[in-house]
Structures are given as C-alpha cells and as structure tokens.
OpenMM code with the backbone's topology and positions (N, CA, C; nanometers):
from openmm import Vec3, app, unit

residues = "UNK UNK UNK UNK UNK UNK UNK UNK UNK UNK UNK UNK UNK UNK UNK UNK UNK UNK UNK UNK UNK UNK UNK UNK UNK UNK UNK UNK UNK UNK UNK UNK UNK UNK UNK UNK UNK UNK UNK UNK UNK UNK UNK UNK UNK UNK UNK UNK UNK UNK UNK UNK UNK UNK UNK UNK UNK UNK UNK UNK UNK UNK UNK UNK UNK UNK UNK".split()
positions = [
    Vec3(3.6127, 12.4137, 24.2532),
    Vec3(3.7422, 12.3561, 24.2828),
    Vec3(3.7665, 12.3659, 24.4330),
    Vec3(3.8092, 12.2670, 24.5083),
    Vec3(3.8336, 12.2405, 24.6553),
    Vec3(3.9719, 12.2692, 24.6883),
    Vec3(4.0327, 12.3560, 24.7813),
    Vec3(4.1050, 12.3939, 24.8202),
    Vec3(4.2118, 12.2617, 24.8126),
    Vec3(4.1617, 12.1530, 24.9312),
    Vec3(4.2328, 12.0292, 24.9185),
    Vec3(4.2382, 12.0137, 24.8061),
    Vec3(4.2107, 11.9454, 24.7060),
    Vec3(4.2112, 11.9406, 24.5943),
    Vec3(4.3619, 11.9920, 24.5325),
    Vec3(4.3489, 12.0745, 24.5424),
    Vec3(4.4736, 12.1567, 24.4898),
    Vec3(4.5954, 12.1245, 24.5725),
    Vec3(4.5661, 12.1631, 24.6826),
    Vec3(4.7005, 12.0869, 24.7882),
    Vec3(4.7552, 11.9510, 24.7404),
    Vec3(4.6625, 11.8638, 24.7668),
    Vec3(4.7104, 11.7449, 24.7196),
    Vec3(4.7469, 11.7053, 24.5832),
    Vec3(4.6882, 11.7394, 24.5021),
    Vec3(4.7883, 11.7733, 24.4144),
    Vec3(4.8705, 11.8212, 24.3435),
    Vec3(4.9155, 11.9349, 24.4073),
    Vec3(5.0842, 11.9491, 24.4594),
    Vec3(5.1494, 11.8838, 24.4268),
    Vec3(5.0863, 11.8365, 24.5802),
    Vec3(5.2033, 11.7588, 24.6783),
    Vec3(5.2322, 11.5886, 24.6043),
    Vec3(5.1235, 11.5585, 24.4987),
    Vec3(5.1359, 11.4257, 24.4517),
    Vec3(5.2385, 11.4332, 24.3297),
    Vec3(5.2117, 11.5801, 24.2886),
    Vec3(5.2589, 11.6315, 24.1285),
    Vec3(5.4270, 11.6003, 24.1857),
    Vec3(5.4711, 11.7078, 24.2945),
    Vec3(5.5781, 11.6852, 24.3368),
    Vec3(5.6544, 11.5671, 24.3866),
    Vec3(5.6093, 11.4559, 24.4222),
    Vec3(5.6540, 11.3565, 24.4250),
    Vec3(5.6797, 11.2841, 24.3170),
    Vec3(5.5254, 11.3270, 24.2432),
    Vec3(5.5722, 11.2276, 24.1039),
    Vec3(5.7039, 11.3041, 24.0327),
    Vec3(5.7409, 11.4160, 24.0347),
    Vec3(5.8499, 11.4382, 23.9902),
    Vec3(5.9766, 11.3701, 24.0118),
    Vec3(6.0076, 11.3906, 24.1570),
    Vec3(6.1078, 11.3140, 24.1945),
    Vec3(6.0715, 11.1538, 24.1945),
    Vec3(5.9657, 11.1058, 24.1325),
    Vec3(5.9955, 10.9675, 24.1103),
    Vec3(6.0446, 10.9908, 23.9579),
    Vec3(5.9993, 11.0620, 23.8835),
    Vec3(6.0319, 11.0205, 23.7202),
    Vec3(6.1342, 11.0604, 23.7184),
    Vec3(6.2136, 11.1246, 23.8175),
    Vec3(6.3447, 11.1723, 23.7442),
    Vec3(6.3946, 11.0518, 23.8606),
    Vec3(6.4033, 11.0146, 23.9413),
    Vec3(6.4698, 10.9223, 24.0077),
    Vec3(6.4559, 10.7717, 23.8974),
    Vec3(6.3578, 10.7121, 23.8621),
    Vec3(6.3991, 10.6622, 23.7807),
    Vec3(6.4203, 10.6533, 23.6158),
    Vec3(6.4467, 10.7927, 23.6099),
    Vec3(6.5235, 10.7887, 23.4673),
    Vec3(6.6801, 10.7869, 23.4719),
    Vec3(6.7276, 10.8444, 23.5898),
    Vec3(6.8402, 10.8478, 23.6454),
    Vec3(6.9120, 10.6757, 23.6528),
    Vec3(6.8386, 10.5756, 23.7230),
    Vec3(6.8734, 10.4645, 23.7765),
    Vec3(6.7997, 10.3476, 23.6570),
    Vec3(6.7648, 10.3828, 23.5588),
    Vec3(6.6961, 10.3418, 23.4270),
    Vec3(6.5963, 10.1882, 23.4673),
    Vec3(6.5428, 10.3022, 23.5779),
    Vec3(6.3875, 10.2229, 23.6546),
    Vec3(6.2635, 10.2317, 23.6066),
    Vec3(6.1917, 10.1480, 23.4851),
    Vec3(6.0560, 10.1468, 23.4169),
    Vec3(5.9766, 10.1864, 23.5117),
    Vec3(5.9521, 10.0550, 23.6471),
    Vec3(5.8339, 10.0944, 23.7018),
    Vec3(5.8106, 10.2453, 23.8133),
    Vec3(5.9406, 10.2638, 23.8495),
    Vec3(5.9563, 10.4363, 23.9215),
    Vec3(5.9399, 10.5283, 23.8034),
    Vec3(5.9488, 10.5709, 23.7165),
    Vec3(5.9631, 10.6206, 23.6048),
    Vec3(5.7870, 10.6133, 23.5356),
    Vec3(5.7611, 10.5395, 23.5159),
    Vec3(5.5726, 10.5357, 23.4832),
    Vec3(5.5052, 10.5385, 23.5926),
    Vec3(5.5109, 10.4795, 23.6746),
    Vec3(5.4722, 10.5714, 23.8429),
    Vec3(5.5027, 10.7286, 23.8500),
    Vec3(5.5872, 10.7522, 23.8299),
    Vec3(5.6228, 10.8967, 23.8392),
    Vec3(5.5158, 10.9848, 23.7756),
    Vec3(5.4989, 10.9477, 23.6340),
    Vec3(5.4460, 10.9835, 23.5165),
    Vec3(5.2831, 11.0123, 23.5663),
    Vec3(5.2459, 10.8744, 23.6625),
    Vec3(5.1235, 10.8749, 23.6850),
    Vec3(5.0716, 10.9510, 23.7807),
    Vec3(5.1820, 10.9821, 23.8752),
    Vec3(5.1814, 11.0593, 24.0216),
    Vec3(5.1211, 11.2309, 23.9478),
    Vec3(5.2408, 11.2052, 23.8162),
    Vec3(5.2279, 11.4085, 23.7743),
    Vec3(5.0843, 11.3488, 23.7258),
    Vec3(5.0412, 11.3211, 23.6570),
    Vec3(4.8883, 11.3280, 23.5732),
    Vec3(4.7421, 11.2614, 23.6574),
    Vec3(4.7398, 11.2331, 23.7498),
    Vec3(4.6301, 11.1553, 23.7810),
    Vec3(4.5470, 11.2710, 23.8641),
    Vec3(4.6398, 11.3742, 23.9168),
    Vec3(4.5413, 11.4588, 24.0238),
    Vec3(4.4280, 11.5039, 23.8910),
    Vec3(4.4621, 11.5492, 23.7636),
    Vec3(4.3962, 11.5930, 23.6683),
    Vec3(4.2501, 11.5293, 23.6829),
    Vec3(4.2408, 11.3399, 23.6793),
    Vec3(4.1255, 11.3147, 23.7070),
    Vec3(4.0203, 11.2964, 23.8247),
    Vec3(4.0940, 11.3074, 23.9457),
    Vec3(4.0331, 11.3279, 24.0696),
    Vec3(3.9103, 11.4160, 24.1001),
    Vec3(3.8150, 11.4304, 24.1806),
    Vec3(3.7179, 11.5146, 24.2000),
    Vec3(3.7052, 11.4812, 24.3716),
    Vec3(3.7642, 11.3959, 24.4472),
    Vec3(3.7162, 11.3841, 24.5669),
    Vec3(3.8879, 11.3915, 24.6808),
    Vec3(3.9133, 11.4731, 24.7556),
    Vec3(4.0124, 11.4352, 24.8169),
    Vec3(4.0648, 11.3486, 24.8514),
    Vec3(4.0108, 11.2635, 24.9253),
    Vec3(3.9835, 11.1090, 25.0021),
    Vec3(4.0226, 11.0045, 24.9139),
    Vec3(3.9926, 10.9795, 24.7853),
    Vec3(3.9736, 10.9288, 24.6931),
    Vec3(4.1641, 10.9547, 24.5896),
    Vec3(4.1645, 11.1060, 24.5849),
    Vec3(4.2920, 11.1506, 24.5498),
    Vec3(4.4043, 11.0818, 24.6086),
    Vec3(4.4353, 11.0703, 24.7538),
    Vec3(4.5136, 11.0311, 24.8705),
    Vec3(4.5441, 10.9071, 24.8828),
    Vec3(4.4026, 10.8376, 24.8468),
    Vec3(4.4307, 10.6605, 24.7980),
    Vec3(4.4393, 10.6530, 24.7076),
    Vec3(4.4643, 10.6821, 24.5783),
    Vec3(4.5019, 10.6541, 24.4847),
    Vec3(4.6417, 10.7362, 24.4536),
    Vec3(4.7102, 10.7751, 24.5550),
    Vec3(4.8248, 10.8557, 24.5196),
    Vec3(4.8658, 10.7715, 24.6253),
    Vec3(4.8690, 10.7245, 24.7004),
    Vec3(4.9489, 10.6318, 24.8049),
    Vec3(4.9593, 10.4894, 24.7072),
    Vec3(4.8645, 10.4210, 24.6851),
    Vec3(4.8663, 10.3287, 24.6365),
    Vec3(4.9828, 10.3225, 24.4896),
    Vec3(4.9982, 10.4365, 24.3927),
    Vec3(5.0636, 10.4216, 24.2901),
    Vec3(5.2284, 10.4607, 24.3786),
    Vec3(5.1954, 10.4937, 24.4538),
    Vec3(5.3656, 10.5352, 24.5264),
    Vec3(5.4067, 10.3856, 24.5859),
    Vec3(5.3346, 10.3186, 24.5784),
    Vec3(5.3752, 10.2088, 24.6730),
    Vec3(5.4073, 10.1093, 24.5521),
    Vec3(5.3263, 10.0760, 24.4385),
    Vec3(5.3606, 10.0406, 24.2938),
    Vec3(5.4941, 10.0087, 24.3065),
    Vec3(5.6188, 10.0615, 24.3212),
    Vec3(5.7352, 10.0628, 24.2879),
    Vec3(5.7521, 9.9769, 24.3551),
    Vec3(5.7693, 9.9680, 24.5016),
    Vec3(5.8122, 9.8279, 24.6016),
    Vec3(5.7638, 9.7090, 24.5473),
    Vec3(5.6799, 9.6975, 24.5127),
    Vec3(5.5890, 9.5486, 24.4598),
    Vec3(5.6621, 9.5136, 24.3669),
    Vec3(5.6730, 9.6224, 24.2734),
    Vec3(5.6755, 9.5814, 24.1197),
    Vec3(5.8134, 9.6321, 24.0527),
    Vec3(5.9293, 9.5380, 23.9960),
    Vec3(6.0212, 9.5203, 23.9365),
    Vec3(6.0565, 9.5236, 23.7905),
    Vec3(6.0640, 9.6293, 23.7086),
    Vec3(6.0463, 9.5971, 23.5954),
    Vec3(6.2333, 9.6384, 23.5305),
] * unit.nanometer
topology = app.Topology()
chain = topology.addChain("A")
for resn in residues:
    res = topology.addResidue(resn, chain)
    for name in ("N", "CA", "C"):
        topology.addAtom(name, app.Element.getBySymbol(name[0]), res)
C-alpha cells in the first residue's frame, strides 16, 4: 500500500462526502451519485496518477451534467 494512495483517498473520500450530502440537501441526482462515486472509487485504484484523474474528472461530472 502507497502512502499517496491513502492520502488521496482521503482527500477524494472527503469531498465525495460533501458532494453526497450537498446534493441530497438540494435534491441533486447527478452531485449526489458523483458523491457516491468520489466515497467508493479510491477502493479500486492501484496507481496515484491514475487515482487524481479519475477523481478530478468525476468532480467535474456535475458541471456538465444536469439531472
């Protein structure tokens, strides 16, 4: 297990929190399953680099996408 590794997901876990509760609050689908994905995805990661873009990219999900 990689030190980073763990940092980053944290720090992704913690965001995804405050997205799922931000949109359960404002009864926002796509902040709300973003959120969901932010807490669970470090689980499948194995590469930092890899972690970071795919945790930026689902944070950004929400701007695009309107549900």
């Amino acid at each position: 297990m990689d030190t980073a590794l763990l940092v980053w997901g944290l720090i992704f876990s913690s965001i995804g929190i405050g997205y799922f509760i931000y949109g359960r609050r404002q009864s926002n689908m796509a902040v709300r399953w973003c959120g969901l994905a932010l807490i669970l995805y470090p689980y499948l990661m194995t590469d930092a680099l890899t972690m970071v873009a795919v945790g930026v990219g689902i944070m950004l999900i929400p701007r695009f996408v309107d549900l």
